[in-house]
DSSP file (Angstrom, degrees, kcal/mol; ACC not computed):
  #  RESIDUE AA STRUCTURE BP1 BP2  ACC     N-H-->O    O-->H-N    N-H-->O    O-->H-N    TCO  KAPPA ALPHA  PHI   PSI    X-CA   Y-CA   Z-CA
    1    1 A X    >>        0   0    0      0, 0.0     4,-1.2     0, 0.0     3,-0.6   0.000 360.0 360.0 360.0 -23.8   81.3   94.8  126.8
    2    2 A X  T 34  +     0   0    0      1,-0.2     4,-0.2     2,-0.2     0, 0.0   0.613 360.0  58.6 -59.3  -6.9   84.3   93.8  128.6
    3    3 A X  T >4 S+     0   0    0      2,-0.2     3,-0.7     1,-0.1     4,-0.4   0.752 100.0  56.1 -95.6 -36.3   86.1   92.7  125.7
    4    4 A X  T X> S+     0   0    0     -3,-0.6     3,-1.3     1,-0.2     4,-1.3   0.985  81.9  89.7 -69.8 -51.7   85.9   96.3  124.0
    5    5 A X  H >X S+     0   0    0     -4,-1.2     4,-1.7     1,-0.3     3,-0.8   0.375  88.4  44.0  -4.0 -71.8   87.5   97.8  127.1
    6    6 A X  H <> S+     0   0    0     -3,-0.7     4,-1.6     1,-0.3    -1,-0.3   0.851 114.9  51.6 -64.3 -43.4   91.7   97.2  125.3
    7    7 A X  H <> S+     0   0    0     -3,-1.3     4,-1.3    -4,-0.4    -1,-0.3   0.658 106.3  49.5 -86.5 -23.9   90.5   98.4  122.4
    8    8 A X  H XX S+     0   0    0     -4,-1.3     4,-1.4    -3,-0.8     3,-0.7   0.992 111.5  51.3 -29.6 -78.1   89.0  101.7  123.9
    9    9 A X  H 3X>S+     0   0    0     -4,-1.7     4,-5.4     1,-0.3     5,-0.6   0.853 109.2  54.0 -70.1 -35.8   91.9  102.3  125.5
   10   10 A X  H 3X5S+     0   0    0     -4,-1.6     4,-2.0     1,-0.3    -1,-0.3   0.925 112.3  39.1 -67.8 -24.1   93.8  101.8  122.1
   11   11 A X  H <X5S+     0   0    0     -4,-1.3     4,-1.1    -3,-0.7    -1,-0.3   0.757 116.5  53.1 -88.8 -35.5   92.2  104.0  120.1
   12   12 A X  H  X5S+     0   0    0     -4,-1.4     4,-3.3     3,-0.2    -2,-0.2   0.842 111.9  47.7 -47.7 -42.4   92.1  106.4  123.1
   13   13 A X  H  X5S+     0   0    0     -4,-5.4     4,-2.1     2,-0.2    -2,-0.2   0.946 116.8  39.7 -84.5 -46.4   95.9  106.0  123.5
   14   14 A X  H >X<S+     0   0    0     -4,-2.0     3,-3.3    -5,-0.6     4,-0.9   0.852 113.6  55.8 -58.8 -85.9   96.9  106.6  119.6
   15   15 A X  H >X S+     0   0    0     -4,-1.1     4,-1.8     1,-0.3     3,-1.8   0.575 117.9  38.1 -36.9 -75.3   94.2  109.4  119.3
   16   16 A X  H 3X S+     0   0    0     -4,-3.3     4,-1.6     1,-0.3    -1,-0.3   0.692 116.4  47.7 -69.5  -3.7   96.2  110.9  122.1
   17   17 A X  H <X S+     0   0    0     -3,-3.3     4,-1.6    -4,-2.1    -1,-0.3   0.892 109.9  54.1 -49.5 -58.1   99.5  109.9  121.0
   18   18 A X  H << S+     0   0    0     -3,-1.8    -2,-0.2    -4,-0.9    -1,-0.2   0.755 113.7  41.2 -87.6 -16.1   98.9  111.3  117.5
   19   19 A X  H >X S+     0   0    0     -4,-1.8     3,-2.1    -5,-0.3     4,-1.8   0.955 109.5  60.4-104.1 -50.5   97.8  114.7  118.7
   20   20 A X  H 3< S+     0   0    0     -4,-1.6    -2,-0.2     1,-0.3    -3,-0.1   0.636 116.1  30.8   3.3 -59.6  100.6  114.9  121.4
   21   21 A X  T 3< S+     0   0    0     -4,-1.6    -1,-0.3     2,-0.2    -2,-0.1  -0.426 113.5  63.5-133.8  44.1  103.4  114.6  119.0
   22   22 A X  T <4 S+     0   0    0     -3,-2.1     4,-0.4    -5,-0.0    -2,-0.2   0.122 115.9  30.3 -79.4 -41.7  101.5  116.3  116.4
   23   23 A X  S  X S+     0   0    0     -4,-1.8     4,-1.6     1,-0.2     5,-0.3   0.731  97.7  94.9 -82.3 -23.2  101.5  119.4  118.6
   24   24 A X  H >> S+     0   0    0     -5,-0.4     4,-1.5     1,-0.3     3,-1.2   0.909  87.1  40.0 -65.1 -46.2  104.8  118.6  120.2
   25   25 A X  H 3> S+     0   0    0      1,-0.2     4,-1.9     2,-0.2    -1,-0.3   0.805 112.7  49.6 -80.8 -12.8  107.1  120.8  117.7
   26   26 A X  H 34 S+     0   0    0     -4,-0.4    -1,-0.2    -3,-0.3    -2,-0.2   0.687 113.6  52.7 -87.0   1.7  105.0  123.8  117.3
   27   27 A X  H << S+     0   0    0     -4,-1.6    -2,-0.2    -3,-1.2    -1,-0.1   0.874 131.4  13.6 -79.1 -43.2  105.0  123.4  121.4
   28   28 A X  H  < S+     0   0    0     -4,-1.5    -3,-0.2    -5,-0.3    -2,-0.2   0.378  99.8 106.9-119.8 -15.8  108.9  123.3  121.5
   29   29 A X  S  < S-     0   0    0     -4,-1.9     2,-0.3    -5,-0.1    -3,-0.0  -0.232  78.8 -98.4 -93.4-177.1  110.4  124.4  118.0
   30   30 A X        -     0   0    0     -2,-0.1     2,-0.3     1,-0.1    -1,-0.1  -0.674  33.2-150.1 -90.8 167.8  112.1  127.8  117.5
   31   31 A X        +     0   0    0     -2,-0.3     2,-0.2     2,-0.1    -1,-0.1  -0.906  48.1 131.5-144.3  66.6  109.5  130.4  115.9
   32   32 A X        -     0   0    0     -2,-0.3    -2,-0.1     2,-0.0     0, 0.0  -0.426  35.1-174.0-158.1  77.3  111.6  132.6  114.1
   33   33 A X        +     0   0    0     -2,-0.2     2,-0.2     1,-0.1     3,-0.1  -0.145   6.3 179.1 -67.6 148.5  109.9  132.9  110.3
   34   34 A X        -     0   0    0      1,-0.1     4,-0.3     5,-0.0     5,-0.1  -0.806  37.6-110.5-133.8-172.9  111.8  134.8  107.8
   35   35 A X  S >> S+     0   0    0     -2,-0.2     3,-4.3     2,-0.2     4,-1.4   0.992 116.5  48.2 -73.0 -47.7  111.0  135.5  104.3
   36   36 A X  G >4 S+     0   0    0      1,-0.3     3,-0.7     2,-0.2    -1,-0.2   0.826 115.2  46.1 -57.8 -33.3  113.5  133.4  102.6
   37   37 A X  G 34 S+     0   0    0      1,-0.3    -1,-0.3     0, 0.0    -2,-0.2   0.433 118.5  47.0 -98.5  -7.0  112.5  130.4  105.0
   38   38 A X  G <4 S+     0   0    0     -3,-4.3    -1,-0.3    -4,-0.3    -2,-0.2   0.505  96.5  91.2-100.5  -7.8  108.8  131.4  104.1
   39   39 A X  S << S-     0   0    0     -4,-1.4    -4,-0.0    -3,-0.7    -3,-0.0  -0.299  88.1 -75.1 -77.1 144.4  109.3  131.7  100.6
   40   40 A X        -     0   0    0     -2,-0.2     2,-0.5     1,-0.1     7,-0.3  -0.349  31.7-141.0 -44.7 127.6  108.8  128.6   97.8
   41   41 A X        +     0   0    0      5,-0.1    -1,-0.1     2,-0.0     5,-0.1  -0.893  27.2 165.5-100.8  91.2  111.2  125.9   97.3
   42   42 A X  B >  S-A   45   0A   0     -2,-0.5     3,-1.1     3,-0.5    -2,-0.1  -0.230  72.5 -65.0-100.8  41.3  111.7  124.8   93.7
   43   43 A X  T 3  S-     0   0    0      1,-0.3     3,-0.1     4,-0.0    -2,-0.0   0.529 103.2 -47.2 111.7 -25.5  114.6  122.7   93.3
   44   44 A X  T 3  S+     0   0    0      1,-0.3     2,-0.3     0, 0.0    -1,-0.3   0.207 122.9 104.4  93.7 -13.2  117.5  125.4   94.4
   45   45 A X  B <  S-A   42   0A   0     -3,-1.1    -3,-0.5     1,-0.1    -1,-0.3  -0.808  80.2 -90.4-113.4 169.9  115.4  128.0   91.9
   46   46 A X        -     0   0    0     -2,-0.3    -5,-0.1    -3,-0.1    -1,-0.1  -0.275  41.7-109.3 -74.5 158.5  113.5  130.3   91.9
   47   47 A X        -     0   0    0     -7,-0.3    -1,-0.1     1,-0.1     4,-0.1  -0.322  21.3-170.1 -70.0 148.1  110.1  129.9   91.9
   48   48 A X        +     0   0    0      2,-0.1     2,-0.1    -3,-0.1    -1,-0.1   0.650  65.7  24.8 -67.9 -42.0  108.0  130.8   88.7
   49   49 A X  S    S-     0   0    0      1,-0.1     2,-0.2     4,-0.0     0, 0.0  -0.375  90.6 -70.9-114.9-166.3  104.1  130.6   90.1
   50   50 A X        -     0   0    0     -2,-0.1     3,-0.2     1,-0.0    -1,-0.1  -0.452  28.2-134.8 -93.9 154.5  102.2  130.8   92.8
   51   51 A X  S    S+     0   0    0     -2,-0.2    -1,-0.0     1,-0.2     0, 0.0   0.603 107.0  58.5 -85.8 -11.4  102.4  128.3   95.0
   52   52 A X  S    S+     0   0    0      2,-0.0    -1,-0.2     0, 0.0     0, 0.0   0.729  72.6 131.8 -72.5 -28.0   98.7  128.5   95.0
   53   53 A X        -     0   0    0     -3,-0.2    -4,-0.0     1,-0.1     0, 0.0   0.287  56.3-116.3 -54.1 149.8   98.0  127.8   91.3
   54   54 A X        -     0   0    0      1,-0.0     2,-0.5     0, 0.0    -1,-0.1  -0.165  23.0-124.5 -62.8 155.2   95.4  125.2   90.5
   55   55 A X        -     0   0    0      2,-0.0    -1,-0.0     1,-0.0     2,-0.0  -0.884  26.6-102.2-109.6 165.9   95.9  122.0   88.7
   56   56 A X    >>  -     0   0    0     -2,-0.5     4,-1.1     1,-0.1     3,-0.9  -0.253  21.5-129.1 -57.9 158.7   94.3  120.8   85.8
   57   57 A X  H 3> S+     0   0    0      1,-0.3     4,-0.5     2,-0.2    -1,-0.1   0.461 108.0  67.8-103.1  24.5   91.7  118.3   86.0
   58   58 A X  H 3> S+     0   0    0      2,-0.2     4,-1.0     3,-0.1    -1,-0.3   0.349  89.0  60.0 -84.7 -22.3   93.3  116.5   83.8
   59   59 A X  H <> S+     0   0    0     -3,-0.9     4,-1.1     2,-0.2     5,-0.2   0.777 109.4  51.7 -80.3 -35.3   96.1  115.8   86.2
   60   60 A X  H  X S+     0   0    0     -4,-1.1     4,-1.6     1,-0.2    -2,-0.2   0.956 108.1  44.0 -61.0 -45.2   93.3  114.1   88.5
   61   61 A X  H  X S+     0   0    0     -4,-0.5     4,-2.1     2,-0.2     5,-0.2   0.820 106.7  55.6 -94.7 -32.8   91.9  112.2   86.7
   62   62 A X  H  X S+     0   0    0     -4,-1.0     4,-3.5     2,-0.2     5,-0.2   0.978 112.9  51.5 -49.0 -54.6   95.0  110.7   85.0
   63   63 A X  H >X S+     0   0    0     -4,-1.1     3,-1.4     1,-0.2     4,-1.1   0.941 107.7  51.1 -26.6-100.1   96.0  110.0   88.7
   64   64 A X  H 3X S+     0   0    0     -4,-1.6     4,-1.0     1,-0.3    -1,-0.2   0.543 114.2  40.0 -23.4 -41.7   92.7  108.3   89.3
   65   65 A X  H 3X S+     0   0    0     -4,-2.1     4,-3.6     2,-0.2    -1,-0.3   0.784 110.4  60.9 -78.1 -34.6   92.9  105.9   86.2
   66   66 A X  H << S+     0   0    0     -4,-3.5    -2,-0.3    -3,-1.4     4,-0.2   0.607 113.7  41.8 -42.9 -32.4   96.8  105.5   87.1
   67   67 A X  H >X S+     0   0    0     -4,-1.1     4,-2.0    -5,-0.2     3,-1.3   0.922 114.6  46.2 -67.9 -90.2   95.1  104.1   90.3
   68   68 A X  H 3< S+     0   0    0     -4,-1.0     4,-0.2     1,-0.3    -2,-0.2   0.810 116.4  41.0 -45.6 -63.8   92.5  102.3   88.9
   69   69 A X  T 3< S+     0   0    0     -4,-3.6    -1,-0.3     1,-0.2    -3,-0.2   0.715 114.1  52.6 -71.7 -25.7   94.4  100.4   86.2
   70   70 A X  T X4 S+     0   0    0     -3,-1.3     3,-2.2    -5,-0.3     4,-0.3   0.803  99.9  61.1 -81.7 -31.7   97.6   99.6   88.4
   71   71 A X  T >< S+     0   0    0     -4,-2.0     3,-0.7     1,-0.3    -1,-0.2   0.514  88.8  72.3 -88.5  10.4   95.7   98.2   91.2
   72   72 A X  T 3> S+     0   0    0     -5,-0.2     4,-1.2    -4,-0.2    -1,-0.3   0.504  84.2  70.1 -81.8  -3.7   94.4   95.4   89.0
   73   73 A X  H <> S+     0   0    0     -3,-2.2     4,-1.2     2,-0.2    -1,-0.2   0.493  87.6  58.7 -55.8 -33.2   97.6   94.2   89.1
   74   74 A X  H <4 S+     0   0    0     -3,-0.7     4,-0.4    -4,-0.3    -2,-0.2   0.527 112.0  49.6 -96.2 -10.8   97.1   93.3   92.9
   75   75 A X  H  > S+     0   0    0     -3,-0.1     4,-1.1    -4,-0.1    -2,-0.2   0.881 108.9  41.3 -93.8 -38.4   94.3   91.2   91.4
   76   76 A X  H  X S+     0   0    0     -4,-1.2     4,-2.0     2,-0.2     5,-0.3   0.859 100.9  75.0 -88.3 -38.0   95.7   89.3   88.6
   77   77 A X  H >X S+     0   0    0     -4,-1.2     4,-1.1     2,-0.2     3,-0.9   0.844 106.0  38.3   3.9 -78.1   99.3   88.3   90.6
   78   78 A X  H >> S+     0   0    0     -4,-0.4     4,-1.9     1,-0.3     3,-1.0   0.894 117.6  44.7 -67.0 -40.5   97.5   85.9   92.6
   79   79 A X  H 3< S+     0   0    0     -4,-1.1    -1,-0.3     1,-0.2    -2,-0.2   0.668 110.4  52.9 -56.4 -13.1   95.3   84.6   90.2
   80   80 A X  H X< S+     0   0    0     -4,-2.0     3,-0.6    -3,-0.9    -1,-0.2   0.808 115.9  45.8 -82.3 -38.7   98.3   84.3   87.6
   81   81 A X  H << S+     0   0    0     -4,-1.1     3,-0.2    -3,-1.0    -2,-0.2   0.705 123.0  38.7 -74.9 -25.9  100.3   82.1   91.0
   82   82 A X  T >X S+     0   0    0     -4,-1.9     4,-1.9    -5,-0.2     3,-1.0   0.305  84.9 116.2-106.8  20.9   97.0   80.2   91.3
   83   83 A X  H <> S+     0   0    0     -3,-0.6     4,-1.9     1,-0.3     7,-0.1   0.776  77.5  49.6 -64.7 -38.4   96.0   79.8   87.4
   84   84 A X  H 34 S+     0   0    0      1,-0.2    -1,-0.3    -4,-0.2     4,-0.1   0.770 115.0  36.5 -84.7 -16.7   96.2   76.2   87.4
   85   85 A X  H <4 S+     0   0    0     -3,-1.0    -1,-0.2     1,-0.2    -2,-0.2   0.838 105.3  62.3-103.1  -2.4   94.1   75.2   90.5
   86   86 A X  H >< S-     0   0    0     -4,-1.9     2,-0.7     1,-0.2     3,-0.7   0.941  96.1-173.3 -72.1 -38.7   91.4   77.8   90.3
   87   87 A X  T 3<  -     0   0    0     -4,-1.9     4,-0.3    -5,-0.2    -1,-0.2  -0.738  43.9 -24.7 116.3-160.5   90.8   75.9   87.0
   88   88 A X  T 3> S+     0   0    0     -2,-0.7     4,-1.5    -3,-0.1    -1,-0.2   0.677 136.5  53.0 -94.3 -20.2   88.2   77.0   84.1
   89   89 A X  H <> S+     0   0    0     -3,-0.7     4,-1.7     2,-0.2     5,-0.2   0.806 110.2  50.9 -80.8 -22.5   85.8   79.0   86.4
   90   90 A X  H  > S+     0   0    0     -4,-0.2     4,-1.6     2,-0.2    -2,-0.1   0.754 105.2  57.8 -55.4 -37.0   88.8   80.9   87.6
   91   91 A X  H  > S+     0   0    0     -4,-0.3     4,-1.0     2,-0.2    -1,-0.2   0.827 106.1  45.9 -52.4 -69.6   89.4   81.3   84.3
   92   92 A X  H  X S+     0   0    0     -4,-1.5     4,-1.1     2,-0.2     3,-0.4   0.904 106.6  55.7 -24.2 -76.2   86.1   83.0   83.6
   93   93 A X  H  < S+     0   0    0     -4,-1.7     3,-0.4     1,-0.3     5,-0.3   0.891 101.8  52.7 -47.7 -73.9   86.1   85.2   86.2
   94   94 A X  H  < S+     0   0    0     -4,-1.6     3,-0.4     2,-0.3    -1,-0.3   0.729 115.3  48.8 -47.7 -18.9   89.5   86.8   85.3
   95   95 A X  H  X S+     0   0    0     -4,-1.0     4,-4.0    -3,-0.4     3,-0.5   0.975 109.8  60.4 -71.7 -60.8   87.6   87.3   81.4
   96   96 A X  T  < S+     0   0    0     -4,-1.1    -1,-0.3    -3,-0.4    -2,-0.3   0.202 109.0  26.5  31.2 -68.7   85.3   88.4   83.4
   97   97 A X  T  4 S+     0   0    0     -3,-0.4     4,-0.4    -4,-0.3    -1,-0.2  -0.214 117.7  63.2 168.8 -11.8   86.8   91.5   85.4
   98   98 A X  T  > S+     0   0    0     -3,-0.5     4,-2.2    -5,-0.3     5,-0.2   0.837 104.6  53.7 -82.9 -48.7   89.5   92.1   82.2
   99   99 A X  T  < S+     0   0    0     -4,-4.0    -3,-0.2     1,-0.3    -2,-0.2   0.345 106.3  42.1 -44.6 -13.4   86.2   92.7   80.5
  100  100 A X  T >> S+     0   0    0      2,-0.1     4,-2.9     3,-0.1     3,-1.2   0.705 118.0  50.9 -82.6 -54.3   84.9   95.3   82.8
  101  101 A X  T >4 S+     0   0    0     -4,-0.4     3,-4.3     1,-0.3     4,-0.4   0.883 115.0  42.8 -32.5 -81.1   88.7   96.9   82.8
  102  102 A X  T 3X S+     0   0    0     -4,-2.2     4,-2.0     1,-0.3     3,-0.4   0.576 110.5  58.1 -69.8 -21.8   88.8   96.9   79.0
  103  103 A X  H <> S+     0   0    0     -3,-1.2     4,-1.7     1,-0.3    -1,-0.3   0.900 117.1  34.4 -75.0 -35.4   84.9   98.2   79.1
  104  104 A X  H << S+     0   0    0     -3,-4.3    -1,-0.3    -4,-2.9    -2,-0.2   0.535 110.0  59.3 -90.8   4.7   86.2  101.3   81.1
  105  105 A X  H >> S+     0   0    0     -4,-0.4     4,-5.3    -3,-0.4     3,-1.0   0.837 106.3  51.0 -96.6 -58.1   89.4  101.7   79.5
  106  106 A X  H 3X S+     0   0    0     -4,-2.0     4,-1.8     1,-0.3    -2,-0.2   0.812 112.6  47.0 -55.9 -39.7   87.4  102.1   76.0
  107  107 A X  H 3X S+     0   0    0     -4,-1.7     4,-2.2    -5,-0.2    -1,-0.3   0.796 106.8  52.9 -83.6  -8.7   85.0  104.9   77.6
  108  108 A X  H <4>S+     0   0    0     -3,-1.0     5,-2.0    -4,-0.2     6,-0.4   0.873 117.3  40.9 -85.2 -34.6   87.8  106.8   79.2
  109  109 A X  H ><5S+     0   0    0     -4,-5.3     3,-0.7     1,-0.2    -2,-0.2   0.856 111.8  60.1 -64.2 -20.7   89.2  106.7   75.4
  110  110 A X  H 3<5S+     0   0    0     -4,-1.8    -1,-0.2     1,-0.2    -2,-0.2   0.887 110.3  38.6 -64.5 -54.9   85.6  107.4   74.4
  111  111 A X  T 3<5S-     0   0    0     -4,-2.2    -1,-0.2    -5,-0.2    -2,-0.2   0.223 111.7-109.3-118.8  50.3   85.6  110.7   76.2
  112  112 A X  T X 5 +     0   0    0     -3,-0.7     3,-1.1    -4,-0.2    -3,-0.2   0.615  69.2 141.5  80.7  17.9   88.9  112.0   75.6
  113  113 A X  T 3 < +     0   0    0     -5,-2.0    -4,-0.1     1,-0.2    -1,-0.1   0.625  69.8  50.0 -85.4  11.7   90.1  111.6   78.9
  114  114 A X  T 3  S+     0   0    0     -6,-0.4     2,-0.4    -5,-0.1    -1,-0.2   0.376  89.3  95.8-108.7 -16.1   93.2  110.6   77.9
  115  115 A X    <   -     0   0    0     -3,-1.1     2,-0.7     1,-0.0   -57,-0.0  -0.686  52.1-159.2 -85.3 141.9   94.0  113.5   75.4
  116  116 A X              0   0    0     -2,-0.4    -3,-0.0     1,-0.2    -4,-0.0  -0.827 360.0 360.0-131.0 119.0   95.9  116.5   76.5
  117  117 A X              0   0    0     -2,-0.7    -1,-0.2     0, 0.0    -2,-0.0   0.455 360.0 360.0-120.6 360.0   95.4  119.3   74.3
């Protein structure tokens, strides 16, 4: 148990760290709200909506495949630097995991998630 001891303390010392100088300007800044300075920030214009308004969930879920499809990138890199020594099971395997991409790529086109009407 002696070994956990630093790491206690580190995770004690960030946790209080992060709330410390979390806290630290609303301890110490000046307090003196007005409208304009509570009011929306567009850009230098004025605002049109609420600041509140909902998004579509069509804006998630683009996000979320935007995600999904980019970070496969982070997969094929290495294998693309390592092509020649992984070989013909290496080979596979990347067929393999395009083919699951391409499977889910075809059902998001299957149910329209990709249309914006």
């Amino acid at each position: 148990m002696e070994a956990y001891i630093p790491i206690v303390l580190m995770l004690a010392l960030g946790l209080i760290a992060g709330i410390v100088f979390s806290s630290i300007s609303r301890w110490i800044g000046p307090k003196r709200p007005t409208e304009e300075k509570l009011s929306t920030y567009e850009s230098g214009m004025e605002p049109v909506k609420s600041a509140l308004e909902r998004f579509s969930v069509k804006f998630y879920l683009v996000a979320m495949m935007f995600i999904l499809f980019d970070i496969e990138i982070v997969f094929m890199y290495p294998w693309a630097v390592m092509f020649r020594e992984l070989g013909v099971a290496g080979f596979i395997e990347m067929m393999v995991f395009i083919g699951i991409l391409l499977v889910g790529y075809l059902y998001i086109l299957k149910k329209g998630a990709l249309e914006w009407r």
